[in-house]
N, C-alpha and C positions, 0 to 999 in steps of 0.2 A: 257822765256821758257814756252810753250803751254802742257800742261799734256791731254791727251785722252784713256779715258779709255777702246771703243773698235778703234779698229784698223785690216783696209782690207788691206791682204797679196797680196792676188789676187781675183781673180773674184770667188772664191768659196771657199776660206780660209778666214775667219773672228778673229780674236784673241778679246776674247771678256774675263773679268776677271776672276781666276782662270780656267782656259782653261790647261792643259798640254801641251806643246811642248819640241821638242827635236832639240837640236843646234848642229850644224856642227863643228867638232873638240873638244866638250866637253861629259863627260860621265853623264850618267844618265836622268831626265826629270825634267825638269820646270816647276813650276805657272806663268800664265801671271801676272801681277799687273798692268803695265797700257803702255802708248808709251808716247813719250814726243818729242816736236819736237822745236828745236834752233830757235836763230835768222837767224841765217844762212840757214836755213830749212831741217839741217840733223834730221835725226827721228833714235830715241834709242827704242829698247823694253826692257822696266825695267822685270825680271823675281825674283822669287822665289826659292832656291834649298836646296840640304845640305849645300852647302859652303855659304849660305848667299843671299844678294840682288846683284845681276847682271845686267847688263845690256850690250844688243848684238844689233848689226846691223841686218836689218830686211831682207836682204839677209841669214843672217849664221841661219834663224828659216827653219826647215826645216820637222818636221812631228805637225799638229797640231791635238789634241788629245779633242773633245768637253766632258765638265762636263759631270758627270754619269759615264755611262757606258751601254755594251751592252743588249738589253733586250730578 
């Protein structure tokens, strides 16, 4: 298993560490922490939340939220 710490969603989403996102079918927002990618070459995005270290298919990330905030 291959660990990477940022990781492109698409062409204009970056997941890059502690970043916020919000996952499809789960309540609240996430930390990124990193992506990890199998032998097989499925790719996990490990997150941060209340409930603990998670990790979700890079389909189910679905608002990505860059460190800071607005100025």
């Amino acid at each position: 298993m291959q660990l990477i710490d940022e990781y492109q969603l698409g062409p204009r989403r970056t997941l890059k560490p502690g970043c916020k996102v919000k996952v499809t079918g789960e309540r609240g927002t996430f930390k990124y922490r990193c992506a990890s990618v199998s032998i097989e070459g499925n790719v996990s995005i490990h997150v941060f939340g209340e409930q603990g270290f998670r990790a979700f298919r890079p389909e189910r990330i679905k608002v990505v939220r860059e460190k800071g905030g607005r100025r």
